[in-house]
C-alpha positions as CSV (number, residue, x, y, z in Angstrom):
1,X,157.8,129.2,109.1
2,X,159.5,126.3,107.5
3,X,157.7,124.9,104.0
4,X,157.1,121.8,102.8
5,X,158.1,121.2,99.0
6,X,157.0,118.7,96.6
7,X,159.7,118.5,94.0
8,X,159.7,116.3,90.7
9,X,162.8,115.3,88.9
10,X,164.6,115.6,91.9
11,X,167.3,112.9,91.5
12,X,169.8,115.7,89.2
13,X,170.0,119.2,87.6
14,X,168.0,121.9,89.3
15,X,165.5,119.5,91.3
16,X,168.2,118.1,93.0
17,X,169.9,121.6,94.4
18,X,166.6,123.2,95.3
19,X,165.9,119.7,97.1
20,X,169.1,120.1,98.9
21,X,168.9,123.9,99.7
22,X,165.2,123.5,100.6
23,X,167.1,120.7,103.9
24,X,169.5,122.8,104.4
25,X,167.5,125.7,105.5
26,X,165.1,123.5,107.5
27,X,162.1,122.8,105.3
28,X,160.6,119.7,104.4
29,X,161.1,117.9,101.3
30,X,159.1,115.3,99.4
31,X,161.5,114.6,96.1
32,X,160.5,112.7,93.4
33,X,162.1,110.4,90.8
34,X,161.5,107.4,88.9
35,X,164.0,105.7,91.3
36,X,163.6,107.5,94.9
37,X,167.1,105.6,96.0
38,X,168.8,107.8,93.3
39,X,167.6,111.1,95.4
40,X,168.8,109.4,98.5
41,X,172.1,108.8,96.8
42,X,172.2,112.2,95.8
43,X,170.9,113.6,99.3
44,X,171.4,110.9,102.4
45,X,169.1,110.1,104.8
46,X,167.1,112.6,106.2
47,X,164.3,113.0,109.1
48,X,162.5,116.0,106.5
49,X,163.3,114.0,103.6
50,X,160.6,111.8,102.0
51,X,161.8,110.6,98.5
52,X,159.1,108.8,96.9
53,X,159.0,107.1,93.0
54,X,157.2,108.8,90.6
55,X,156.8,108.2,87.1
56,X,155.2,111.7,86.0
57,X,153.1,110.0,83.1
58,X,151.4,108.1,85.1
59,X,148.7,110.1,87.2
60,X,147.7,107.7,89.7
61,X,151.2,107.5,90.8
62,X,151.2,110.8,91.3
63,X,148.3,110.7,93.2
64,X,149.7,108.6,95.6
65,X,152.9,110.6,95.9
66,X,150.4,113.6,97.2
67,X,149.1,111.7,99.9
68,X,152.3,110.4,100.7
69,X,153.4,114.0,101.1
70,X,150.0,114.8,103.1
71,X,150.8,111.8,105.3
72,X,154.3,112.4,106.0
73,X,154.2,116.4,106.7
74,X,150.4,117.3,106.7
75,X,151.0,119.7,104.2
76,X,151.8,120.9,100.9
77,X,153.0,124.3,100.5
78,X,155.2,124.5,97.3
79,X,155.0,122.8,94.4
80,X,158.0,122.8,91.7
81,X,157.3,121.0,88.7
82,X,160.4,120.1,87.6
83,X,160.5,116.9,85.9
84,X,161.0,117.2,81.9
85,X,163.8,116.5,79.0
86,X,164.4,118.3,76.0
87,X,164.3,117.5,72.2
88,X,166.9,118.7,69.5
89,X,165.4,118.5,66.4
90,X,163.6,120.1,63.4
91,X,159.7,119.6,63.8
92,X,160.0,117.9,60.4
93,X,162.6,115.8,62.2
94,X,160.4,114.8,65.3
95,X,158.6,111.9,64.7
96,X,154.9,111.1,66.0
97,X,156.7,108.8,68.6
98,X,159.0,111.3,69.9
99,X,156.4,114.1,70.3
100,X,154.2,112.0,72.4
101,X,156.7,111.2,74.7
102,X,158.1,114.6,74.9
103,X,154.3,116.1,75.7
104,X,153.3,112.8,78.2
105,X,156.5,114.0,80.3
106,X,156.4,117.5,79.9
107,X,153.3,119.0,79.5
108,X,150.6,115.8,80.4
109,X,153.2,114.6,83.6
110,X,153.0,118.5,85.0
111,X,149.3,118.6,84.7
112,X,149.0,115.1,86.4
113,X,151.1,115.8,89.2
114,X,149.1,119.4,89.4
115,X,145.8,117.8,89.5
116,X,147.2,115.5,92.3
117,X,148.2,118.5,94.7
118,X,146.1,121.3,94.1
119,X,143.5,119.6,96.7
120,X,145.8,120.0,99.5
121,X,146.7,123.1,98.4
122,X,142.6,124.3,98.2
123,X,142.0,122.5,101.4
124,X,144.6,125.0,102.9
125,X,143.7,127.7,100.9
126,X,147.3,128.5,100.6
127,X,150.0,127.5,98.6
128,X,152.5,128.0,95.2
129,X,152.7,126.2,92.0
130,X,156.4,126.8,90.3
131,X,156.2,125.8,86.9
132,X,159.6,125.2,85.5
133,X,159.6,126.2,81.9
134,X,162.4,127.5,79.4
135,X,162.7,130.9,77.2
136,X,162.3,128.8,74.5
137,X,158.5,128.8,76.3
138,X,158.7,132.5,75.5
139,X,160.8,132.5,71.9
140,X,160.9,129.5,69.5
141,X,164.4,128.8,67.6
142,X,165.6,126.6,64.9
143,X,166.0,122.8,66.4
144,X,163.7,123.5,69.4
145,X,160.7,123.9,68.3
146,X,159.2,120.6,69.6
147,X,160.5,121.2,72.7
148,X,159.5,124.4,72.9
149,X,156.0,123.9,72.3
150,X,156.0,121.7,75.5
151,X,157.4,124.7,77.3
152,X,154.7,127.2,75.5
153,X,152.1,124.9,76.6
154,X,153.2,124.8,80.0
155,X,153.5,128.9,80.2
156,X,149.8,129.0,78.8
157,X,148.8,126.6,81.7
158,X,150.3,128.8,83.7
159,X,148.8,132.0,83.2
160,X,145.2,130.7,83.3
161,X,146.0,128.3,86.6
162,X,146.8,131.7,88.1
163,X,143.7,133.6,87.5
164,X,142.0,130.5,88.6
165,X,143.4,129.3,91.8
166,X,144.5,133.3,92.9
167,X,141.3,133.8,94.7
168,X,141.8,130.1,96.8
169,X,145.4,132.0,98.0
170,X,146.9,129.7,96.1
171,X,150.0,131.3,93.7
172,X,151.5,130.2,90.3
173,X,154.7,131.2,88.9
174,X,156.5,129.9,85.7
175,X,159.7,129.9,85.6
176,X,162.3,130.8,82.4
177,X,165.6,130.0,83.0
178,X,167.9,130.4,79.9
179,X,171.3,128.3,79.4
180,X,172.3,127.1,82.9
181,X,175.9,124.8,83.5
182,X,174.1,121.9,84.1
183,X,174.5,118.5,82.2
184,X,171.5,119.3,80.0
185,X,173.4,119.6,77.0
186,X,175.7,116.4,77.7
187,X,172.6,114.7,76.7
188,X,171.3,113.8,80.9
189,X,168.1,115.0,79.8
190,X,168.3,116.3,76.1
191,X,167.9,113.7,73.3
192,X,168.1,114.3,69.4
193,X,165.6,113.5,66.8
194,X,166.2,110.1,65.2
195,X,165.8,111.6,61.6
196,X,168.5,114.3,60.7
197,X,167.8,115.8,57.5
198,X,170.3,117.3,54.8
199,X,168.3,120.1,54.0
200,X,168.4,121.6,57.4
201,X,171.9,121.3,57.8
202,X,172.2,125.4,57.7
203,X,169.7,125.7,60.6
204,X,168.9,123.2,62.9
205,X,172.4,121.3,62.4
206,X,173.8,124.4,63.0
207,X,172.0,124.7,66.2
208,X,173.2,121.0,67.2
209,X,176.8,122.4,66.8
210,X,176.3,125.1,68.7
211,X,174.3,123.2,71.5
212,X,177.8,120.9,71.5
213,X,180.0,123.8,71.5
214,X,178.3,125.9,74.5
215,X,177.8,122.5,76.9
216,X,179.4,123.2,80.1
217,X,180.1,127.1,79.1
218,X,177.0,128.6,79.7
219,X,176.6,131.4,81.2
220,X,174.0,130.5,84.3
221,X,175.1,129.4,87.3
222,X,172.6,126.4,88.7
223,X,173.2,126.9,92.1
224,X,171.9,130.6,92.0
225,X,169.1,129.6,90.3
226,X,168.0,127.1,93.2
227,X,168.4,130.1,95.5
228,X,166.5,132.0,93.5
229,X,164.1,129.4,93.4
230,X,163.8,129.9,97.5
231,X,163.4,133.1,97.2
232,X,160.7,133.4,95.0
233,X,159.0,130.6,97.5
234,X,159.1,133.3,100.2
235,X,157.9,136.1,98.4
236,X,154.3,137.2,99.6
237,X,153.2,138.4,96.0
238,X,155.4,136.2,93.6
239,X,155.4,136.9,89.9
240,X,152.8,135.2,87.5
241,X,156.5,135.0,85.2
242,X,160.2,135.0,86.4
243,X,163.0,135.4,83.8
244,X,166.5,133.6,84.8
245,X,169.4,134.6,83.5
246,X,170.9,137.3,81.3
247,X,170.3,135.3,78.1
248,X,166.9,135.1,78.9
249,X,166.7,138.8,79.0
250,X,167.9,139.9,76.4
251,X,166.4,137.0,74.1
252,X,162.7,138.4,75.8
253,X,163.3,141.8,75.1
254,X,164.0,140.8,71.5
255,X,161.2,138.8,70.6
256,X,159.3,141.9,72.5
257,X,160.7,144.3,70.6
258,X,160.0,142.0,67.8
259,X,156.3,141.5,67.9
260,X,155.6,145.4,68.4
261,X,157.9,145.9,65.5
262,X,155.8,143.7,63.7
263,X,152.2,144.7,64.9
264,X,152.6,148.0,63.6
265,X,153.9,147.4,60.6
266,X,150.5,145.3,60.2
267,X,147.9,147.2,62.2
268,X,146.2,148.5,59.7
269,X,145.6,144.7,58.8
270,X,145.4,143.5,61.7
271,X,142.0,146.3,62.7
272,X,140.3,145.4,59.2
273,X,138.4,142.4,60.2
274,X,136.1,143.8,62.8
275,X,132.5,144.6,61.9
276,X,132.1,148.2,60.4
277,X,129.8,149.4,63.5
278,X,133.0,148.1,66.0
279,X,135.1,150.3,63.3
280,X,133.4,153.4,63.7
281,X,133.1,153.0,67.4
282,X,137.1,152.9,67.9
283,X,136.9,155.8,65.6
């Protein structure tokens, strides 16, 4: 049975090719952008296309959007919150300005478009919540640590929304795609801190190079990942997490390996603090 998607940020990067694999396979597509004509541009006129302007931040607008959807198909069976940018920066860097914006977009613009379509989805008791994070959701590095909290927040989100909303048939999945070949990097939708600081030249500057260095050379294929996208869609019992791409792997099975590493070198610790009677219970 064909689905009906509700895709943000659909006017580029991944948004745009699971918009235009979700047509070509016959489902129903409501994609939307800040400017609607740019998904048009990018897509053409379609009879199961519905691109509508949405400003995430701004929760009325979306809202609107998921009645729009509701009016135009009747339904809403995915949802893939795509929408978000990315920050390069030390967290001494980002200023009070630039963290607000990056969390209104990326973690307060998923939750209001969430809030906006989970009705449908509980009036049909059906449906599946994609949550497009990052494995720097999962692992925090030099220069992405701003940006990465976003992305932590939105995994956390994740997890509970799926324990709350699995007994409604509704799913949630977040996604973690690693370095993908899209135009991230070129600075489409990653901007730096306005403060660069000497004394994290070694670190985060180092990070910026490499950032500049690996643009265009990554090693994910975007057009895989929309497919992949699809088929988690179909999937009866679809992952609370999906890992994309080899880099995302191995950099989970390091921080992993990591934080068992460092649990046991602390467990001792780590069991101290409970009450003695708790103690001598686990004994």
């Amino acid at each position: 049975m064909s689905k009906v998607w509700f895709i943000t940020g659909a006017s580029r990067g991944f948004g745009v090719l699971m918009a235009k694999d979700a047509l070509a396979r016959g489902d129903s597509v409501v994609a939307t952008a800040r400017n609607p004509q740019s998904v048009i541009d990018a897509l053409g006129e379609q009879p199961n296309l519905l691109a509508v302007r949405l400003d995430v931040t701004q929760e009325a607008a979306a809202v609107l959007a998921a009645r729009a959807a509701v009016e135009r198909f009747g339904r809403i069976d995915v949802l893939v919150n795509n929408a978000g940018y990315g920050l390069l920066g030390a967290v001494e860097e980002a200023s009070a300005e630039e963290v607000r914006a990056l969390y209104d977009t990326n973690v307060f613009g998923l939750l209001n478009v969430t809030r906006a379509v989970l009705p449908q989805m509980r009036r049909q008791g059906s449906g599946h919540v994609i949550n497009m994070s990052s494995v720097g959701g999962y692992t925090a590095a030099a220069g992405w640590g701003v940006y990465g909290s976003t992305k932590f927040a939105v995994e956390g989100i994740s997890e509970a929304l799926a324990e709350e909303v699995r007994p409604l048939g509704i799913h949630v999945t977040v996604v973690e795609p690693g370095y993908f070949r899209t135009g991230f990097l070129e600075g489409n939708s990653l901007v730096s801190t306005g403060a660069q600081l000497g004394d994290y030249a070694a670190t985060v500057g180092a990070m910026r190079t490499l950032a500049a260095s690996i643009s265009l050379k990554q090693p994910g294929d975007p057009r895989k990942l929309s497919l992949a996208v699809l088929q988690l869609a179909d999937t009866a019992q679809p992952p609370v997490r999906l890992l994309l791409g080899s880099d995302t792997v191995r950099m989970v099975r390091e921080k992993n390996r990591f934080v068992e590493q460092e649990l046991g070198a602390w467990i001792g610790l780590s069991l101290s603090t409970d009450h003695d009677d708790v103690q001598q219970q686990a004994a």
